[in-house]
C-alpha positions as CSV (number, residue, x, y, z in Angstrom):
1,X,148.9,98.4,101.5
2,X,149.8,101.7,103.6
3,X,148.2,102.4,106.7
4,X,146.9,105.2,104.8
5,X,144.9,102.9,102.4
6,X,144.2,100.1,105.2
7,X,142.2,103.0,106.9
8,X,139.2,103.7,104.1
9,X,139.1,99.3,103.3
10,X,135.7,98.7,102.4
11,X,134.5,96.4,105.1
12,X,131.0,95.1,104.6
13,X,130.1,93.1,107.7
14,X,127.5,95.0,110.8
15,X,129.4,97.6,113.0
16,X,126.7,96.1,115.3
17,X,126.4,99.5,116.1
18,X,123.6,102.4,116.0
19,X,123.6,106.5,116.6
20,X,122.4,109.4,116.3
21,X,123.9,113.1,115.4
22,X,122.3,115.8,117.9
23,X,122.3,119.0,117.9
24,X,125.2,120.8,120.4
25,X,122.4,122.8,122.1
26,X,121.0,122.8,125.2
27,X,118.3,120.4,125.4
28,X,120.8,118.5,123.2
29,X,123.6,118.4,126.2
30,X,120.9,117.2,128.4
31,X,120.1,114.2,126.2
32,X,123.8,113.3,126.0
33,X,124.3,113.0,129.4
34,X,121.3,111.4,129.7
35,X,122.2,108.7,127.4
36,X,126.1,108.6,128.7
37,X,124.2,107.2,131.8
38,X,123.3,103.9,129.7
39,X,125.6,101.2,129.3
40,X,127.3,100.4,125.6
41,X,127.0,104.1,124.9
42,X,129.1,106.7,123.7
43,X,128.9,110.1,123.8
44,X,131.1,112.6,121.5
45,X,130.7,116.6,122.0
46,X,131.5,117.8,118.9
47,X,131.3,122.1,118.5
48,X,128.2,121.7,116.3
49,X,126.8,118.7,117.1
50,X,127.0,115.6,119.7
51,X,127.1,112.1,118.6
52,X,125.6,109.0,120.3
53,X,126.9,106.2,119.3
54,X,125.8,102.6,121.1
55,X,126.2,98.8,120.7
56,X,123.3,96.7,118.9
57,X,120.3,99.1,120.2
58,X,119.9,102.3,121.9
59,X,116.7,103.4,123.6
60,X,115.9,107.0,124.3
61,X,113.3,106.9,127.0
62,X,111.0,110.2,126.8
63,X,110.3,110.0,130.5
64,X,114.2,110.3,131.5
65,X,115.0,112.7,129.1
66,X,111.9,115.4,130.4
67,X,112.9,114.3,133.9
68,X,116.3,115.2,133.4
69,X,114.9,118.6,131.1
70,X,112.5,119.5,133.6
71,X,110.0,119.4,131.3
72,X,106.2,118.0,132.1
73,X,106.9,116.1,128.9
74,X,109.5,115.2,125.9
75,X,108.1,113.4,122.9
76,X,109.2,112.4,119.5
77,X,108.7,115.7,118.1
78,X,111.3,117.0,120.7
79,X,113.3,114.3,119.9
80,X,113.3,115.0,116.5
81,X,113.8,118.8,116.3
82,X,117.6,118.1,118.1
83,X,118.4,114.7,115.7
84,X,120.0,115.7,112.4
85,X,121.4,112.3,111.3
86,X,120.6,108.9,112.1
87,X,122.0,105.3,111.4
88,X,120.5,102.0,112.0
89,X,117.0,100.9,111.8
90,X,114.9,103.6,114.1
91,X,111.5,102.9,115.7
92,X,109.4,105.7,116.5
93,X,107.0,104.8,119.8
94,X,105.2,106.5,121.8
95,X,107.0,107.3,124.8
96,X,110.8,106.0,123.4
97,X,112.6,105.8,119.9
98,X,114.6,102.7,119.4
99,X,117.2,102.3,117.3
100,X,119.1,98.9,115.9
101,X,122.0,97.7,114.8
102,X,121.1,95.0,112.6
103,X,117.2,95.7,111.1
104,X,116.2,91.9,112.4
105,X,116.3,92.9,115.8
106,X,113.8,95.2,115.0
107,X,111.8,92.5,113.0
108,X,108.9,92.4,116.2
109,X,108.7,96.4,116.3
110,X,108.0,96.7,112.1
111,X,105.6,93.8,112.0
112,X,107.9,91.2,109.6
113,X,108.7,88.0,110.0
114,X,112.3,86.4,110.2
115,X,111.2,83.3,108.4
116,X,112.0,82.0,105.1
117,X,109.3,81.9,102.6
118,X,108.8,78.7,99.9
């Protein structure tokens, strides 16, 4: 196999990884650097977009990122006008949005249970 081939290999195991696609604007900037702060977090500029990438679960904290805005207040709406894309299991909450890795580490947060039914 070339290393061209090796390169788009189907591999089906967990990334263990979760992100988001943001818009490359201004409140979007400030979110980046917000979340660059946070460890197991990666931050890409792109010209159109920025993407945050993290290991197992990322949590945008609303009060952190309107600190950092200078804004009385930053909610999921906010959040969610700058987000295009998305992957991994997200949790909207009040004051944060969570996203997972694997969907059973969100199991507590979308009211299901891990164990096995008869």
């Amino acid at each position: 196999m070339s290393a061209a081939e090796d390169r788009f290999k189907s591999d089906p195991t967990s990334s263990n990884r979760a992100g988001v696609t943001l818009m490359n604007n201004q409140v979007g900037a400030v979110v980046a650097q917000v979340m660059a702060e946070n460890h197991g977090v990666r931050v890409t500029e792109l010209p159109s977009m920025i993407r945050v990438d993290g290991d197992e679960k990322i949590d945008f904290d609303f009060e952190e990122i309107a600190e950092a805005l200078g804004w009385p207040d930053f909610g999921g709406d906010d959040f969610e006008e700058i987000m295009s894309t998305h992957y991994g299991r997200m949790v909207i909450l009040d004051d944060r949005v969570l996203l997972f890795a694997n969907p059973e580490d969100a199991a507590e947060y979308l009211g299901f249970d891990l164990q096995p039914v008869d």
